[in-house]
C-alpha positions, -999 to 999 in steps of 0.1 A, spaced: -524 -56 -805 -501 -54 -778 -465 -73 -782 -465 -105 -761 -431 -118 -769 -426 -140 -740 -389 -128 -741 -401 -93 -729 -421 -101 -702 -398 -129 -686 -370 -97 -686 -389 -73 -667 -403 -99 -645 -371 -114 -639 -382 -148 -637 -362 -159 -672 -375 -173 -703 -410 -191 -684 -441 -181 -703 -472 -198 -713 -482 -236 -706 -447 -239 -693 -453 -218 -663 -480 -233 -648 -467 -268 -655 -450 -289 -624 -414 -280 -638 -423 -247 -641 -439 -243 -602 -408 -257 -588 -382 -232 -605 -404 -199 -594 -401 -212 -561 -366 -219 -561 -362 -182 -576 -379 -170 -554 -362 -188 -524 -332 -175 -538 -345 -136 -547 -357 -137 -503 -321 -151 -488 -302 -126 -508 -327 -96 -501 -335 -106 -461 -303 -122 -444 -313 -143 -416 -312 -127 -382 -283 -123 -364 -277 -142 -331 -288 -133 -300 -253 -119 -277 -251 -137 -249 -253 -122 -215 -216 -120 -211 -216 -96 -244 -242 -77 -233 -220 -69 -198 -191 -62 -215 -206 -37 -241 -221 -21 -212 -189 -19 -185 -171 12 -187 -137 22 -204 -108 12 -184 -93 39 -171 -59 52 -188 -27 40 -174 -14 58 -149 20 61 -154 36 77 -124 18 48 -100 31 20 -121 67 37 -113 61 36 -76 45 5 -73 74 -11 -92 96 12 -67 75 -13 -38 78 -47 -58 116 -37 -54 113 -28 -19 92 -59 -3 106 -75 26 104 -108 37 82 -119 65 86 -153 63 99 -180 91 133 -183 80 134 -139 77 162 -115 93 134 -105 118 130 -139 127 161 -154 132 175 -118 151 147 -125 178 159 -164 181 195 -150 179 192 -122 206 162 -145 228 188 -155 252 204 -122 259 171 -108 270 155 -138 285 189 -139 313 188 -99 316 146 -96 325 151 -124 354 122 -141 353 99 -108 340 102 -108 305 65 -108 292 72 -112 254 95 -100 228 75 -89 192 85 -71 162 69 -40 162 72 -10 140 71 -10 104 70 -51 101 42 -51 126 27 -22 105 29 -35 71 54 -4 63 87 -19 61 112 -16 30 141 -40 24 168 -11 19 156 12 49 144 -7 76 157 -12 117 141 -44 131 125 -35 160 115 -55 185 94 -43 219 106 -61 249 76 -59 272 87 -68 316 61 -74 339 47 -43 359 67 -62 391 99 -55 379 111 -34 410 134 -13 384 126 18 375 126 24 336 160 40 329 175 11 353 151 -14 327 170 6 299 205 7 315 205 -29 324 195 -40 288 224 -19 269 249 -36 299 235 -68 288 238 -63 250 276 -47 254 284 -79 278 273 -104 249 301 -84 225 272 -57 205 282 -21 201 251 -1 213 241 28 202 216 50 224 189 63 209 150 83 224 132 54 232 154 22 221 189 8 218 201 -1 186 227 -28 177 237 -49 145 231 -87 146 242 -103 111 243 -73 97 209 -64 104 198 -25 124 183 -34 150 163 -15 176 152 -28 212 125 -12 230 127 -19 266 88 -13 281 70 -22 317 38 -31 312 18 -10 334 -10 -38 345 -17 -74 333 -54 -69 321 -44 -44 294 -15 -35 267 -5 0 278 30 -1 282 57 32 299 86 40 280 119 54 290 124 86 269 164 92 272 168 129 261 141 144 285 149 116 309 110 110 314 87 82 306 59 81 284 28 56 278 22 44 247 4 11 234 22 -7 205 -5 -29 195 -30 7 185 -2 20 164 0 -12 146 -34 -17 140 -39 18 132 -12 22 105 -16 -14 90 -53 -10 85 -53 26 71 -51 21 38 -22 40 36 13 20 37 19 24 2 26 61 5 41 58 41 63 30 30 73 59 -1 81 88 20 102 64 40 122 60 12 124 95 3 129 104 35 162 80 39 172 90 5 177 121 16 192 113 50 167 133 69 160 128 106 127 124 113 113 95 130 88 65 113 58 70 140 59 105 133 61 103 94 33 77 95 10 96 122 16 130 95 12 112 66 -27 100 82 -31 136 91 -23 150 54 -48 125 36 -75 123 64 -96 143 42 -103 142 4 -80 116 -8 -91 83 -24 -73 53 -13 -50 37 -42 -43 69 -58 -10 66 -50 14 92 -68 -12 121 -63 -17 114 -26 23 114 -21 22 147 -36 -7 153 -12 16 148 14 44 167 2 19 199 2 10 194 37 48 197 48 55 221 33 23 243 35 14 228 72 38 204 91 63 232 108 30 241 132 11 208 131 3 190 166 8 155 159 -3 131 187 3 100 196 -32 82 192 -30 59 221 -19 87 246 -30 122 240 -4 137 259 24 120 243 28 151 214 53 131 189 55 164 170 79 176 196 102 152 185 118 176 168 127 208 171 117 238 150 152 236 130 144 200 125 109 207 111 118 233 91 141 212 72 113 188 67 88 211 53 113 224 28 125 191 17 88 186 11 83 221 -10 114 211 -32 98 176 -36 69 189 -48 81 214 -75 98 188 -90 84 173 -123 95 138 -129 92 109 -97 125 96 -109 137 130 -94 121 126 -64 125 89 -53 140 56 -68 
């Protein structure tokens, strides 16, 4: 007959030394089940939690993208560079300074006096920038524009300020601040069209400040305006800010993402030197104002070359600081 030694059957069965009347007595019930309960929790884990919905999004968002390090050098090149707007700024306490000097010279036509250029613009740097500040008369002035511009240098040189004359403005140092006066008539009290005295072709022009401020400020590019700026003054090269800015538009009006910071700068140093000597630029609130003919082929020339050398450089560090 067959050998049933309860040892052997309780070790292939795994259930230990229970055989006989002893396994189906109340004892014997209770430890197969709590076997058993122990044989499932170590086979089957419990399930794992649910992830919560905030898991599931994060699983699913993509990689950040790598660190870019040649915009974290600019941008820290900005941080360095931010000017102060605030109440008690340079900008503000040369317009309360100078107020009195131009409210006695305009006589009773002085509309308003406003920073304009790069603080109106959001393109200003703290080591590179002239205040400017647009004096706007009334269209009843009864002076022609270069008597409006004579009279104001008189004015400044009577209150003690060496003037300097420059295209469009006169530039003097209060507090050690650069600062440029724009003399304009407004040409009619329903809109802000403004004429300009232009001293070296002894003309005038029209020009509206208030669509070149909006236009820069709201372009989405015065982080690489306010960088060729610096480059630009690094180098010492003349070129004036409304025509960098209007040529910078013009070189990333097509193609180039907005924040992309170090490749659109390079962006722009293609364009001068590949396209800027022959480029019309425009002013955009008077078509027949061509700002590009602010300087002259010589002076362009040095431009676009400046920009070629820029851009066979390798490191930024080389380029601007």
């Amino acid at each position: 007959m067959p050998n049933h030694d309860p040892s052997l059957f309780a070790r292939n069965s795994g259930l230990g030394s229970l055989s006989g009347n002893r396994l189906l007595g109340v004892g014997g019930f209770s430890a197969v089940n709590g076997l058993l309960g122990g044989l499932e929790s170590s086979a089957f884990p419990p399930p794992a939690p649910e992830p919560s919905l905030a898991a599931i999004l994060a699983a699913l968002a993509p990689a950040p993208p790598p660190i870019n390090h040649a915009d974290r050098y600019l941008r820290a090149i900005l941080q360095r560079e931010a000017v102060d707007t605030s109440p008690s700024s340079p900008l503000r306490l040369v317009q309360k300074t100078l107020w009195p000097i131009i409210w006695a010279w305009a006589n009773g036509h002085l509309l308003s006096v406003t920073p304009s250029g790069s603080f109106a613009k959001g393109t200003a740097n703290r080591s590179g920038t002239d205040i400017d500040l647009f004096i706007s008369v009334s269209p009843d002035i009864g002076e022609t524009l270069r008597q409006v511009y004579d009279k104001l240098e008189r004015a400044l040189q009577n209150a003690g300020y060496v003037t300097r004359r420059q295209n469009v403005s006169i530039n003097i140092t209060v507090g050690g601040q650069s600062v440029d006066l724009v003399p304009a008539k407004r040409q009619n009290l329903f809109m802000e069209d403004h004429s300009l005295y232009r001293r070296k072709a002894d003309s005038w022009t029209k020009t509206n400040v208030a669509t070149h401020a909006q236009l820069v400020s709201t372009s989405g590019r015065t982080e690489e305006i306010r960088i060729l700026k610096l480059w630009r003054d690094q180098l010492g090269l003349d070129w004036s800010s409304f025509y960098l800015e209007l040529t910078v538009l013009r070189a990333l009006s097509y193609g180039s993402a907005y924040g992309d910071l170090a490749a659109n700068v390079s962006r722009v140093f293609d364009f001068l030197r590949d396209n800027f000597v022959d480029a019309r630029i425009v002013d955009p609130a008077n078509t027949n104002n061509l700002v590009s003919d602010d300087l002259t082929q010589a002076g362009k020339q040095r431009v676009s070359t400046a920009g070629g050398r820029a851009r066979a450089i390798q490191y930024w560090r080389d380029i601007v600081r």
